[in-house]
C-alpha positions in Angstrom: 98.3 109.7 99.4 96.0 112.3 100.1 92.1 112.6 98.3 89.0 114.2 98.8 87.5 111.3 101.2 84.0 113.1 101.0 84.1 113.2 97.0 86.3 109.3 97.0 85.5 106.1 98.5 89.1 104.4 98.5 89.3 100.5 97.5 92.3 98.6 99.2 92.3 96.1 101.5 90.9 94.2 103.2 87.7 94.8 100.2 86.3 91.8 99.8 87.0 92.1 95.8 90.9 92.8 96.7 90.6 89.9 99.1 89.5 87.3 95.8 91.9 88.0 93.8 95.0 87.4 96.9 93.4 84.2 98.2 92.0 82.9 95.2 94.5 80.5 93.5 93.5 80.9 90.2 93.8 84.7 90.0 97.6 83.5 90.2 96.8 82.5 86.3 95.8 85.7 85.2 98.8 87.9 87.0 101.7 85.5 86.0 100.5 84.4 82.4 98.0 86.9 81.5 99.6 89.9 82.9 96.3 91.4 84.8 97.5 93.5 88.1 94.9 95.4 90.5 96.3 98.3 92.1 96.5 98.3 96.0 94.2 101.4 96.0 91.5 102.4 93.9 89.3 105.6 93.8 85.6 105.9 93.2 84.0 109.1 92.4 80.5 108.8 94.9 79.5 112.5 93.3 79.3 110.8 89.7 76.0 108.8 88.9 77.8 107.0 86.1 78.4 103.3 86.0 81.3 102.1 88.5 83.5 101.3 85.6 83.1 105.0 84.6 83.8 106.6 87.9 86.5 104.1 88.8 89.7 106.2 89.4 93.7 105.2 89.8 95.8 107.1 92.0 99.6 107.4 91.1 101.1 108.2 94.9 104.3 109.8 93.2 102.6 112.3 91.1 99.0 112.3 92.7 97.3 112.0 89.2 94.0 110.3 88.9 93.8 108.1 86.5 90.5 106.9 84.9 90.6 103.0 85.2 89.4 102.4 82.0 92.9 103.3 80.9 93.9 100.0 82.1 90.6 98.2 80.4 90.0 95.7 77.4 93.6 94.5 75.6 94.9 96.9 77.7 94.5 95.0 81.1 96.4 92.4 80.0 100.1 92.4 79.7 101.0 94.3 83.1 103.5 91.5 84.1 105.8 94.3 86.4 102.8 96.1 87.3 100.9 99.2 86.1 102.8 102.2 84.5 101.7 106.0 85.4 101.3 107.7 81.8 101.8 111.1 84.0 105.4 110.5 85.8 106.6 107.2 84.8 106.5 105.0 87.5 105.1 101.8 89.0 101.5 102.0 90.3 101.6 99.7 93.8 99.6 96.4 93.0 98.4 93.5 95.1 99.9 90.3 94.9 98.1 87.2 94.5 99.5 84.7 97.5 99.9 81.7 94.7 102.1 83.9 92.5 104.3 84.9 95.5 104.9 81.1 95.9 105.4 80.5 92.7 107.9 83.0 92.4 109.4 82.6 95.1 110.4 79.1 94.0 111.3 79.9 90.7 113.6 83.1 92.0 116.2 80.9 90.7 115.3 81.0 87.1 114.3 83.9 87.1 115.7 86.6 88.8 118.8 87.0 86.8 116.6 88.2 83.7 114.4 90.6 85.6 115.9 93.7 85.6 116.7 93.5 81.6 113.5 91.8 81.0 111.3 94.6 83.2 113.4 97.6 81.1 112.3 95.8 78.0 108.7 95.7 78.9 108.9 99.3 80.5 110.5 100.9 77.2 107.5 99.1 74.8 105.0 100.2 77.4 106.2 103.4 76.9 105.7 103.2 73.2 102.1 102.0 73.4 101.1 105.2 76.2 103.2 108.1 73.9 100.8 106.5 70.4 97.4 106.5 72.3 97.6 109.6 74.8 94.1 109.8 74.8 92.4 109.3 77.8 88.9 107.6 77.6 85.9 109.2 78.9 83.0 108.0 76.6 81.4 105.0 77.4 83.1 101.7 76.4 81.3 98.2 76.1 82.8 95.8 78.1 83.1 92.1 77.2 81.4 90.4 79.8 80.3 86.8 78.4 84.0 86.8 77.1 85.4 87.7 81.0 82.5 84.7 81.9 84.0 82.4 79.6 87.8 83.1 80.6 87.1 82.8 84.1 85.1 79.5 83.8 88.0 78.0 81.9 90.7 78.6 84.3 88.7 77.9 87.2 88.1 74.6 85.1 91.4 73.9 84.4 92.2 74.0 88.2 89.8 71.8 88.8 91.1 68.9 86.4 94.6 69.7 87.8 93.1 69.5 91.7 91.2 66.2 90.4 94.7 64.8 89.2 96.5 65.4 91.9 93.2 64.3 94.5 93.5 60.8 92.6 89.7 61.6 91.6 90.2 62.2 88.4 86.6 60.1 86.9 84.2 60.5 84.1 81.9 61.7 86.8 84.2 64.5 88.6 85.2 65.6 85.0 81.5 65.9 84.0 80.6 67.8 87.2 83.7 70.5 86.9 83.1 71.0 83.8 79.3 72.1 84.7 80.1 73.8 87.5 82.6 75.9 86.0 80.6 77.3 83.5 77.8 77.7 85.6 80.5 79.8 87.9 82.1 81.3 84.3 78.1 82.5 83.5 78.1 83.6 86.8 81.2 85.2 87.2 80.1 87.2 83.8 76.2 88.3 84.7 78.1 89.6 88.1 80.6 91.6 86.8 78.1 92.5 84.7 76.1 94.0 87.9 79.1 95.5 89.8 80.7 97.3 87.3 77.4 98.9 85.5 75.6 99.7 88.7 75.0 103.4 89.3 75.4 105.0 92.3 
């Protein structure tokens, strides 16, 4: 779609933030249980001296409306099992796929498939309902939870782990011990980094 590259810096891939969340397996939790999708292109306004989670735009490519990204923040960001829904013209935001969840889906097309059309309607119409009660588009500042997003992350990345461990045959009092520190050493700083990122100023 066409921008202002001298007012945007575009976000797709290969960035090596979009490249986590497709080759890390555990990202694969939060798309197909959680419902969290990252849109294959992202804007950032590098005129704004706000924090990047401020000047953090999404482009719809039907109806070229930016959308500020903290639309999609909070409760919000979860949920978004078919993908992210323009408030402007109604249709799907391209996101990334994580390479787990194609897998996984792909092997489970049986089962599912037959209920995704009515099941993706369903979701679409309460999505709907959710955008038309809160048109309001944020542009204050909003707090973001970042020791909970530490603490998330270090639990699925532990759970992985003890399921790795199982199926490694090394699952010991010892390996358990050291996942479980490592992961919330990772989950603390996974937190203090987003933390970093998405606060930073220009």
């Amino acid at each position: 779609m066409q921008y202002d590259k001298e007012k945007y810096k575009a976000i797709q891939l290969p960035n090596w933030m979009l490249l986590h969340w497709v080759i890390n397996p555990a990202m694969a939790i939060n798309e197909l249980v959680l419902g969290q999708r990252i849109p294959k292109l992202s804007l950032i306004d590098q005129h704004s001296d706000r924090p990047l989670l401020e000047r953090q735009l999404i482009p719809c490519p039907h109806c070229n409306t930016l959308h500020n990204a903290l639309r999609w923040s909070k409760s919000k960001a979860f949920g978004n099992w078919f993908g992210l829904l323009c408030p402007h013209c109604k249709n799907d935001i391209p996101c990334i796929l994580n390479y787990t969840s194609v897998i996984l889906l792909a092997l489970t097309a049986p089962i599912w498939f037959w209920f995704h059309k009515p099941l993706k309607q369903l979701w679409r119409a309460k999505k709907l309902q959710k955008m038309q009660a809160s048109e309001t588009q944020p542009t204050s500042r909003t707090r973001f939870p970042y020791l909970k997003m530490g603490i998330f992350f270090g639990l699925f990345m532990l759970l992985f782990s003890l399921v790795m461990l199982q199926v490694q045959a090394n699952f010991t009092h010892t390996s358990v011990l050291t996942a479980i520190g490592v992961n919330i050493l990772g989950g603390v700083f996974f937190g203090g980094w987003m933390k970093f990122v998405l606060e930073r100023k220009k």
